[in-house]
C-alpha positions as CSV (number, residue, x, y, z in Angstrom):
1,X,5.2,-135.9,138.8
2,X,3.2,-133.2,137.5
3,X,0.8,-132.0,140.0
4,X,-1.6,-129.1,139.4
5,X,-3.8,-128.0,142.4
6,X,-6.7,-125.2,141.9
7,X,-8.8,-123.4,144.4
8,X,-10.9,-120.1,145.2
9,X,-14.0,-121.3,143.6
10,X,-16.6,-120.2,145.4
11,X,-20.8,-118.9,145.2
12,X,-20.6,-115.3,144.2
13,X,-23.3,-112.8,143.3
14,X,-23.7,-111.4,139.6
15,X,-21.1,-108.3,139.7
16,X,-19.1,-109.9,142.3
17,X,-15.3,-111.2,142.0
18,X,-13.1,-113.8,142.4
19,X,-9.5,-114.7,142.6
20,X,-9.0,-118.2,141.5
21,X,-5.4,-120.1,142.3
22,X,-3.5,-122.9,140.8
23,X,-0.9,-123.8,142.5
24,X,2.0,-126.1,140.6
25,X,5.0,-128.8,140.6
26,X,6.9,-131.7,139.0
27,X,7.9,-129.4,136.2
28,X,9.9,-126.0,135.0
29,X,7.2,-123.5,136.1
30,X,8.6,-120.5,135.3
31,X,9.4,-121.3,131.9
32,X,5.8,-123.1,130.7
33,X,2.7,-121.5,129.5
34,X,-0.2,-121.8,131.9
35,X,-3.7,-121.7,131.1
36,X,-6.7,-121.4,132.5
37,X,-9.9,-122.8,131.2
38,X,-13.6,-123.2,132.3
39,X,-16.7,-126.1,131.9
40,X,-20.0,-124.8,131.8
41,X,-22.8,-127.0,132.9
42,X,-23.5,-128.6,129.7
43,X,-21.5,-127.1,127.5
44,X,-17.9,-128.2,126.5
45,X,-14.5,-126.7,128.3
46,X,-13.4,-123.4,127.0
47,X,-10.3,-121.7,127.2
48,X,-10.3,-118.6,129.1
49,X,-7.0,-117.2,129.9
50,X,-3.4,-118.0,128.3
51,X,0.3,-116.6,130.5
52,X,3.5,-117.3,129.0
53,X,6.2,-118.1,131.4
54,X,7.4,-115.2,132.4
55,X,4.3,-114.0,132.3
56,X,5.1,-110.9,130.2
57,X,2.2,-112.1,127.5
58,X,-1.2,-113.1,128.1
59,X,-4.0,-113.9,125.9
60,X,-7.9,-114.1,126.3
61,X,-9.5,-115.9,123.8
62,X,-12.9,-116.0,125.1
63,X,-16.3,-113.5,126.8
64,X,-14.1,-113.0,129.4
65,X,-11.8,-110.2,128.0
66,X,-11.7,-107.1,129.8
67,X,-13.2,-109.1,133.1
68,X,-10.7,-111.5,133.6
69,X,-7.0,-111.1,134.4
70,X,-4.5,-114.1,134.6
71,X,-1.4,-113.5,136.6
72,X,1.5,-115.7,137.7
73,X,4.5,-116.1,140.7
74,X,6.8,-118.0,139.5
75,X,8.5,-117.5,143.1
76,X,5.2,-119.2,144.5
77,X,4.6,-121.4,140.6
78,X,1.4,-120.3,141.4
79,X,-1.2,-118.8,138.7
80,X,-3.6,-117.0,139.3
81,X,-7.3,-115.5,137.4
82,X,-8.8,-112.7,138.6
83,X,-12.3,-112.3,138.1
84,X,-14.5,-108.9,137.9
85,X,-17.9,-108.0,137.4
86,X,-19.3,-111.9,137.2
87,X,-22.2,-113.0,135.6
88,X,-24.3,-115.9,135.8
89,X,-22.8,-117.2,132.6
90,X,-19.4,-117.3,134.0
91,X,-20.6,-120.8,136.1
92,X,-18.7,-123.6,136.0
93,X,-15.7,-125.8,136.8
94,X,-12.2,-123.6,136.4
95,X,-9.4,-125.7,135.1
96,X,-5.6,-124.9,135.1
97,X,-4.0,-126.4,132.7
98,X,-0.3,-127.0,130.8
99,X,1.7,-129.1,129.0
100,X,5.1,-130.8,129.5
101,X,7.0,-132.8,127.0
102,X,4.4,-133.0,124.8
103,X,1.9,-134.3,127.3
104,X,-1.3,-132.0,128.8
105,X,-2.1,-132.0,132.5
106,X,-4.9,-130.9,134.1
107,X,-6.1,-129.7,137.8
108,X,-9.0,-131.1,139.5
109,X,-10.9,-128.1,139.0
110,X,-12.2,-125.3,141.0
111,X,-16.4,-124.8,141.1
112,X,-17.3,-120.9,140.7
113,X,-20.9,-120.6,141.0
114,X,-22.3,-117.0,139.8
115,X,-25.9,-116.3,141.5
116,X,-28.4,-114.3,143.5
């Protein structure tokens, strides 16, 4: 059973950072992509952040380039997304994410709130 759990969500203040975790089994960790993506409060889910397995190549597709690093353990199959200099525009619900045989999985979501 594929089982993805997230944390480190948190209130922050603008500027502030964050290490968000994801923490994984039921599946090959080290050799699956990971990703990270985010909900804003009325706004559809995003992807953020993209690790290959062996987490030699990542990819940001989104505002967060240059703020954001993703990271993985595959000793720990733990991801993880580093977060600098935040900004009120980076609230929402943080989702790890992945697919295995063809089939997406999702965490519960982590709730990173970005104000004064």
């Amino acid at each position: 059973q594929v089982l993805l759990v997230e944390s480190g969500g948190d209130l922050v203040q603008p500027g502030g950072s964050l290490r968000l975790s994801c923490v994984a089994s039921g599946f090959a960790f080290s050799r699956t992509p990971m990703y990270w993506h985010r909900q804003a409060p009325g706004k559809e889910r995003e992807l953020v952040a993209v690790i290959v397995g062996t987490g030699d190549y990542t990819v940001y597709p989104s505002a967060a380039q240059g703020r954001f690093t993703v990271s993985r353990d595959n000793n720990k199959n733990t991801v993880y997304l580093q977060m600098h200099t935040l900004r009120p525009e980076d609230t929402g619900v943080y989702y790890c994410n992945t697919w295995v045989d063809g089939k997406s999985f999702w965490g519960q979501g982590t709730q990173v709130t970005v104000s004064t």
